[in-house]
C-alpha positions in Angstrom: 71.3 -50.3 94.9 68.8 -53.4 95.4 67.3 -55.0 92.5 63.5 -56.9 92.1 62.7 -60.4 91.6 63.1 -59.5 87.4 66.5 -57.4 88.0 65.2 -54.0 87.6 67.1 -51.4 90.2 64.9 -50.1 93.3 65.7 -47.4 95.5 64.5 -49.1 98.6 65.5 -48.8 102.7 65.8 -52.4 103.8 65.6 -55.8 101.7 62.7 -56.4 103.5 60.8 -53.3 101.6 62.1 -55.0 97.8 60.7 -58.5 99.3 56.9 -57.4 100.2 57.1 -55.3 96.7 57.8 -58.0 94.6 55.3 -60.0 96.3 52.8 -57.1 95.6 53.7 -57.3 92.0 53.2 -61.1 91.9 49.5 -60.7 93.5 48.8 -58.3 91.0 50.4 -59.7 87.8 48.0 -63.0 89.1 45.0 -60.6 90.1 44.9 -61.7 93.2 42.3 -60.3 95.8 45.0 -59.6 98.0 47.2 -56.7 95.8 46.2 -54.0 98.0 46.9 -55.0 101.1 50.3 -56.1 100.2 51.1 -53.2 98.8 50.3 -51.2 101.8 52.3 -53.6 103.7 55.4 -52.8 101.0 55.0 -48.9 101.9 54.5 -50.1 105.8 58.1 -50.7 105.5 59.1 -48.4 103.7 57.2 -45.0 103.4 59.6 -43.5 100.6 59.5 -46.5 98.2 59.1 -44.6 95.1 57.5 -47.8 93.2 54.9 -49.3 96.3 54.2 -45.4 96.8 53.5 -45.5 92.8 51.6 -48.8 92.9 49.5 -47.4 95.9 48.2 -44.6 92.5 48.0 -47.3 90.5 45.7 -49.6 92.3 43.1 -46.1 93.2 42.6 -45.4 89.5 42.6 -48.8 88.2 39.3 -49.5 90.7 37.8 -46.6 88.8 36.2 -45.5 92.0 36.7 -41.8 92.8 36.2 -42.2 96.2 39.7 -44.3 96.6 41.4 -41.9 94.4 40.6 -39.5 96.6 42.6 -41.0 100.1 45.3 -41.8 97.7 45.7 -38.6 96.6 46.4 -36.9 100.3 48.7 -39.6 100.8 50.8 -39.5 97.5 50.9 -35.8 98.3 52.2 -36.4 101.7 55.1 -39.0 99.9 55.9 -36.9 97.6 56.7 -33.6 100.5 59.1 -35.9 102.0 60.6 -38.1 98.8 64.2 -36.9 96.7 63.3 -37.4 93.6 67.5 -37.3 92.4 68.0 -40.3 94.9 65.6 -42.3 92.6 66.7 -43.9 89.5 64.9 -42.2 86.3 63.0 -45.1 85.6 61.2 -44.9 89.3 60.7 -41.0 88.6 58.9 -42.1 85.6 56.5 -44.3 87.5 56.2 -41.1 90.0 55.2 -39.2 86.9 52.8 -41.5 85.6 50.9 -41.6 88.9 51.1 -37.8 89.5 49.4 -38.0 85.6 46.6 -40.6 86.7 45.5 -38.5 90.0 45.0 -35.5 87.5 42.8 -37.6 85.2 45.4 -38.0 82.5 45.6 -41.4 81.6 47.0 -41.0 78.3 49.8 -39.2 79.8 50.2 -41.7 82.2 50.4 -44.6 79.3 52.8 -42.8 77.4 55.2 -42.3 80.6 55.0 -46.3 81.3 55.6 -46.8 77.4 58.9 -45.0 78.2 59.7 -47.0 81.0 59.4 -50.2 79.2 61.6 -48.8 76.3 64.6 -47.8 79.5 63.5 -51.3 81.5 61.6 -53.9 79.8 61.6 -56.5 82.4 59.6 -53.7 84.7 56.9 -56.0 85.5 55.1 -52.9 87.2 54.9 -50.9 84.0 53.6 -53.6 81.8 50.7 -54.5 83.9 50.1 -51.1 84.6 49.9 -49.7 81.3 48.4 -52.7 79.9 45.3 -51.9 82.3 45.3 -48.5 80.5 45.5 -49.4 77.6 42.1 -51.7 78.6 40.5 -48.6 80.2 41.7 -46.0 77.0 39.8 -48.8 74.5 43.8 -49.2 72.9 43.2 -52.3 71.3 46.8 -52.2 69.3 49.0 -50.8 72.6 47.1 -53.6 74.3 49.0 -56.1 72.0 52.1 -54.4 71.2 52.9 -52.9 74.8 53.9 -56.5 76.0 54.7 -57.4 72.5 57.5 -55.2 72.0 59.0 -56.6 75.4 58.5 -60.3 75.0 62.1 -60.9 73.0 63.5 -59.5 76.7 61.6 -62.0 78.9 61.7 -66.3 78.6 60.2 -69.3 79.9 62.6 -69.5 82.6 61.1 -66.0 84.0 58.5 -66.7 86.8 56.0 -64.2 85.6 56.6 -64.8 81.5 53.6 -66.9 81.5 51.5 -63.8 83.0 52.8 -61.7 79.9 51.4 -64.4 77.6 48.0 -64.0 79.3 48.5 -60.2 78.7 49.7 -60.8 75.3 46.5 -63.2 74.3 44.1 -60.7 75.2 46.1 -57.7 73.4 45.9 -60.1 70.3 42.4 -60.7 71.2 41.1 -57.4 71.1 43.0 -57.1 67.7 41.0 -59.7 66.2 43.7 -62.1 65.7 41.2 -64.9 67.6 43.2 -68.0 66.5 46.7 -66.8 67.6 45.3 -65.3 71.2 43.8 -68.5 72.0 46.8 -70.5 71.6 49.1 -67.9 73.5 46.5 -68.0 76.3 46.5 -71.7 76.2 50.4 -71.9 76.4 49.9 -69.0 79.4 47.3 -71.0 81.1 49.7 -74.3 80.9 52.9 -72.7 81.9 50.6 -70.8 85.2 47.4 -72.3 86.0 46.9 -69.1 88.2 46.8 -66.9 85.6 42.9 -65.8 85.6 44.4 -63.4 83.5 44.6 -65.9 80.3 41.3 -68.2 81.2 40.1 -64.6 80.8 41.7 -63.9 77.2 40.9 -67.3 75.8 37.1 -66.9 77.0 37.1 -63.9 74.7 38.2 -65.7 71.9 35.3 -68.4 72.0 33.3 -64.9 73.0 34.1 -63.2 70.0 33.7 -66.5 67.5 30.5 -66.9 68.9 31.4 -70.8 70.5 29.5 -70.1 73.7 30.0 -74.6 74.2 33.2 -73.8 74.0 33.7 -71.3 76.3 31.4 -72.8 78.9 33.4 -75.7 78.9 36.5 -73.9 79.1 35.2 -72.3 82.2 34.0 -75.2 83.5 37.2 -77.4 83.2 39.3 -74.3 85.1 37.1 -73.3 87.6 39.2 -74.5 89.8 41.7 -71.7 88.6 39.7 -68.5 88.5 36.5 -69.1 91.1 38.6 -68.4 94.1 40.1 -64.7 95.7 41.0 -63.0 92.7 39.6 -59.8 90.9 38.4 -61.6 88.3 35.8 -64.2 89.8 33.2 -62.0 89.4 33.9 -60.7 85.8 34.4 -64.2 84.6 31.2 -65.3 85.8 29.5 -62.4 84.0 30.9 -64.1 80.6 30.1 -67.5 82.1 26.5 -65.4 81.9 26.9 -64.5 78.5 27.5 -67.9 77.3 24.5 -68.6 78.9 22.4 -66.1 77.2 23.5 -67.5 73.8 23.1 -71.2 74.5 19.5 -70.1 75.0 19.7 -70.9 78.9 18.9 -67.3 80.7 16.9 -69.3 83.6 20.5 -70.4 84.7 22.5 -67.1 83.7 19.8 -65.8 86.2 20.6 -67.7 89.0 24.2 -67.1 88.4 23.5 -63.5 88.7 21.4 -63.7 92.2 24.3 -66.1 93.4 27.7 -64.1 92.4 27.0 -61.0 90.9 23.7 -59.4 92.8 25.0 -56.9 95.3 25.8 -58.1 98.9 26.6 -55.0 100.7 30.4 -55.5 99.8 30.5 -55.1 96.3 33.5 -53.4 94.5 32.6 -51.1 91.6 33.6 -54.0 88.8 31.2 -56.2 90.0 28.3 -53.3 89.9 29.4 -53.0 86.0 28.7 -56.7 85.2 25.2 -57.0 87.5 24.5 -53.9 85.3 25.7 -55.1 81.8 23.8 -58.2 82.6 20.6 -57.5 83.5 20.5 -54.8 80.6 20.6 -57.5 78.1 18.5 -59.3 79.3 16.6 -56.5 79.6 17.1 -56.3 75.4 15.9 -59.3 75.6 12.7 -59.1 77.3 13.3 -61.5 79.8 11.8 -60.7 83.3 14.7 -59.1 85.4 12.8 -56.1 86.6 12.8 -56.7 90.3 16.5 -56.7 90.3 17.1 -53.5 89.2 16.5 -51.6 92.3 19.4 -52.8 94.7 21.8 -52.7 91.6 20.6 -49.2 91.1 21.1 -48.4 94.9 25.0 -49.0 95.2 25.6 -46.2 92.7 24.9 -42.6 94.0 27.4 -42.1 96.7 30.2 -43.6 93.7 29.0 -40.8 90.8 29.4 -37.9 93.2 32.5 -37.3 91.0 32.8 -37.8 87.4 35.5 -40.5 87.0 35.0 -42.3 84.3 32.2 -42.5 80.9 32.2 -46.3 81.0 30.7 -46.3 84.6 28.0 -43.8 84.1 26.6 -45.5 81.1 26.4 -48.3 83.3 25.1 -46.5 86.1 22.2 -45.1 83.9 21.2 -48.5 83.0 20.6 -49.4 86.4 18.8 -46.4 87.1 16.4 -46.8 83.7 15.8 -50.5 84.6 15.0 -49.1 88.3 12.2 -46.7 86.8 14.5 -43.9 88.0 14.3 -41.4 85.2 15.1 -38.4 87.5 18.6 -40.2 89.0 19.6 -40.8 84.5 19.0 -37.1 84.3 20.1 -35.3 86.9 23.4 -37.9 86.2 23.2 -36.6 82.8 23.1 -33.1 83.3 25.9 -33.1 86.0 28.0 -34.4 83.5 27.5 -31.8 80.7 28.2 -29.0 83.6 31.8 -31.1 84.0 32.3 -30.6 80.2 31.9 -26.6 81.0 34.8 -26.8 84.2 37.0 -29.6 83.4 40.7 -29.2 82.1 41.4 -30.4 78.4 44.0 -32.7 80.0 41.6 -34.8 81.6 41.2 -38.3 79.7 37.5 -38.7 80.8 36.2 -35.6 79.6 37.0 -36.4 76.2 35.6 -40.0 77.0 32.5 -38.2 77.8 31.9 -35.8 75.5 32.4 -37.9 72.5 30.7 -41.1 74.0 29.8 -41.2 77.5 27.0 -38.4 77.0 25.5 -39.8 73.8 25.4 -43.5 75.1 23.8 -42.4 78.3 21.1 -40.3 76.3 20.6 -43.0 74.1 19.9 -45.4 77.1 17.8 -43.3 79.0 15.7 -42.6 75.2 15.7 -46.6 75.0 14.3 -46.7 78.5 11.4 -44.2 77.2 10.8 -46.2 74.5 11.8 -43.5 72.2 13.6 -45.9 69.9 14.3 -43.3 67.1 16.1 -41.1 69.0 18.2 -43.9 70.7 18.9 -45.0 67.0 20.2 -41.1 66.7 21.7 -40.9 69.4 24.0 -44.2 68.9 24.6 -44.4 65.1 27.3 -41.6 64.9 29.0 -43.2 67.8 28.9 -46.7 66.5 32.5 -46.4 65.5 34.3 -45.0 68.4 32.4 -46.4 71.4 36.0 -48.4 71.7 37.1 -44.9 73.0 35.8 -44.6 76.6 37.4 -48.3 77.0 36.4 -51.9 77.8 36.5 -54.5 75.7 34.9 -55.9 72.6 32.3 -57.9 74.6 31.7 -55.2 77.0 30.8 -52.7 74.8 29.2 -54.9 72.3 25.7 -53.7 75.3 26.0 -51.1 73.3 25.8 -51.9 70.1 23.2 -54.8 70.9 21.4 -51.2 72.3 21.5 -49.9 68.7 20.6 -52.9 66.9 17.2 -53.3 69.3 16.5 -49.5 69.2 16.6 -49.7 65.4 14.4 -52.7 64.6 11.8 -51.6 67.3 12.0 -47.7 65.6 11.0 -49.5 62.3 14.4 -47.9 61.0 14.9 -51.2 58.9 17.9 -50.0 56.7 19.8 -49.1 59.5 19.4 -52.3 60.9 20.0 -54.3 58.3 23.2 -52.6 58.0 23.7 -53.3 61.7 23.0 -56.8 61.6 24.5 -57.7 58.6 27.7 -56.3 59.9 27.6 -58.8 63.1 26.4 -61.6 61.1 29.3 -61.7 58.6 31.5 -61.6 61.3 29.8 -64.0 63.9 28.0 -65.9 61.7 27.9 -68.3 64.6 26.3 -66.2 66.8 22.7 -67.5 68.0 21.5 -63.6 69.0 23.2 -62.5 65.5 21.1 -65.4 63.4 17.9 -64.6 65.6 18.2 -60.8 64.7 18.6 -61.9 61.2 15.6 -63.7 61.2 13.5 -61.0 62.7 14.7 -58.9 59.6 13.6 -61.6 56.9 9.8 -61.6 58.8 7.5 -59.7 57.0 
């Protein structure tokens, strides 16, 4: 039996097989640009290794783009012809299991399996990235923290990746609101691994979510270095880098940033179409002149919604296509998705995801788009509260409630926003876009 780089058993053919895995996991525990092809080269030399066939799954769904789920899916099915599942250890049948899950759509199956894995193994570095990414795209704000909590006491400093598991750990107890704590964790990551875009990432939500935009620009600034480079965050951390932007009252800038990194090229992965499009709509909240983008963001999507994947997407697709002046592309989007509701299984994550948000938000977007701010305002306000349930994070789905707010002080619904705003100011007082909406309340 050969072991990894953290001492967990593999059923693998040659030494050579465990080597290029671990060096997959590494890329992908630092986000690097390179995961995928590394883990091809780990099945190259070994087409029956369970965990690089596993991580193969893993890397499909976690691009949320059907169309790579797809390819994976012939050749898991081919793998798993030809694979004997009582050779494998039970661990490695668990991974099996949880990718089988995610090419059915079942992500929460798929979390709960990895949960189980890190309860047998904790020091599977696999199945704590993994299900740490789900537990991002299921909106799990607590399994997002206590996932790589509940492993920590198993790991130390003189582990190579323990500083990657800090970086995990500061954004889990970001999203729980514990600001103060996660920023120090990722600051200890972000000492111990300068690589780790993973905890520049975690700590830029905490000055996010405080509302210290200085801050976070500076912290951006000081490690670009780190995080500009081949890595699958580049992109998304420029989109915050953006955000800052916006709330240091500097959009001429956060506009050239977006021509320069995050317009599309002709190359573009699916991640960096979310942040063009999360961008430019807030902006768009903000009346600032952004029109003439819209267009070619709007233009990399069609092809990608063929097949509903994911809730979180198509609200971002419908953006583009409302800031486009393509009502038709929203709707017919719209309406495919309600005929899924009618012929998709009960087990699949996303149809949940859509039914209870995905639908509303998009309706609500495409209402905003007509300028029929009422109904946006009743389309969003029973949502409010579990928009957290077709995943992202705090800051990405705060486009959402920024949606509601806007709808519900251009509808004249003043209570409502009132409500709305008083909420965000108490808790970002700090916050220049929370003070200004506050202001616009106390006009008469």
């Amino acid at each position: 039996m050969r072991h990894d780089q953290h001492g967990v058993p593999l059923t693998a053919a040659t030494p050579t097989a465990v080597a290029e895995f671990d060096r997959a996991v590494d890329s992908l525990l630092h986000l690097r640009a390179d995961v995928g092809d590394l883990a091809e080269r780990a099945v190259a030399e070994d087409p029956l290794l369970p965990m690089g066939n596993a991580l193969r799954v893993y890397l499909s769904v976690l691009s949320t783009d059907p169309q790579l789920v797809v390819a994976t899916t012939d050749e898991f099915a081919k793998f798993t012809s030809l694979a004997d599942p009582a050779a494998m250890t039970e661990t490695e049948r668990l991974h099996l299991g949880a990718a089988g899950r995610l090419l059915q759509g079942d992500l929460t199956g798929a979390a709960e399996l990895l949960t189980e894995v890190s309860a047998r193994q904790p020091r599977d570095a696999l199945a704590l990235a993994i299900g740490h990414q789900l537990d991002f795209l299921l909106g799990a704000a607590g399994a997002l923290r206590d996932r790589i909590g509940a492993v920590l006491p198993s790991w130390s400093v003189a582990d190579p990746h323990f500083a990657n598991l800090l970086g995990m750990y500061a954004f889990g107890l970001e999203e729980c609101g514990h600001w103060a704590e996660a920023e120090q964790t990722g600051l200890r990551a972000m000492a111990m691994d300068a690589a780790d875009v993973w905890s520049i990432h975690a700590v830029g939500h905490t000055h996010e979510m405080r509302g210290r935009h200085a801050e976070g620009i500076t912290l951006f600034d000081q490690r670009r270095e780190d995080w500009d480079g081949a890595n699958l965050m580049r992109v998304h951390i420029w989109w915050h880098y953006c955000l800052f932007l916006l709330e240091a009252g500097d959009p001429d800038r956060a506009l050239a940033i977006y021509d320069a990194e995050l317009a599309p090229s002709g190359s573009e992965g699916l991640l960096e179409v979310l942040n063009g499009a999360s961008l430019l709509w807030r902006m768009r909240l903000a009346d600032l002149p952004v029109a003439d983008r819209w267009p070619a963001l709007a233009a990399t999507w069609p092809a990608r919604m063929s097949t509903p994947f994911s809730a979180f997407n198509d609200m971002h697709a419908v953006m583009c296509y409302v800031g486009a002046g393509d009502e038709r592309a929203a709707e017919e989007l719209i309406a495919d998705r309600r005929r899924y509701l009618g012929q998709v299984s009960g087990s699949v994550t996303n149809a949940a995801m859509t039914a209870r948000v995905g639908l509303p938000v998009c309706e609500a977007l495409l209402a905003f788009g007509r300028e029929r701010y009422a109904e946006a305002v009743d389309l969003l306000w029973p949502v409010r509260r579990r928009v957290h349930e077709f995943g992202g994070s705090h800051a990405q789905r705060d486009v959402v409630q920024r949606t509601l707010v806007e709808a519900a002080l251009r509808s004249g619904r003043t209570e409502q926003a009132r409500v709305l705003v008083g909420e965000r100011v108490s808790l970002r007082p700090d916050s220049p876009y929370n003070q200004l909406k506050l202001r616009q309340l106390r006009q008469p």
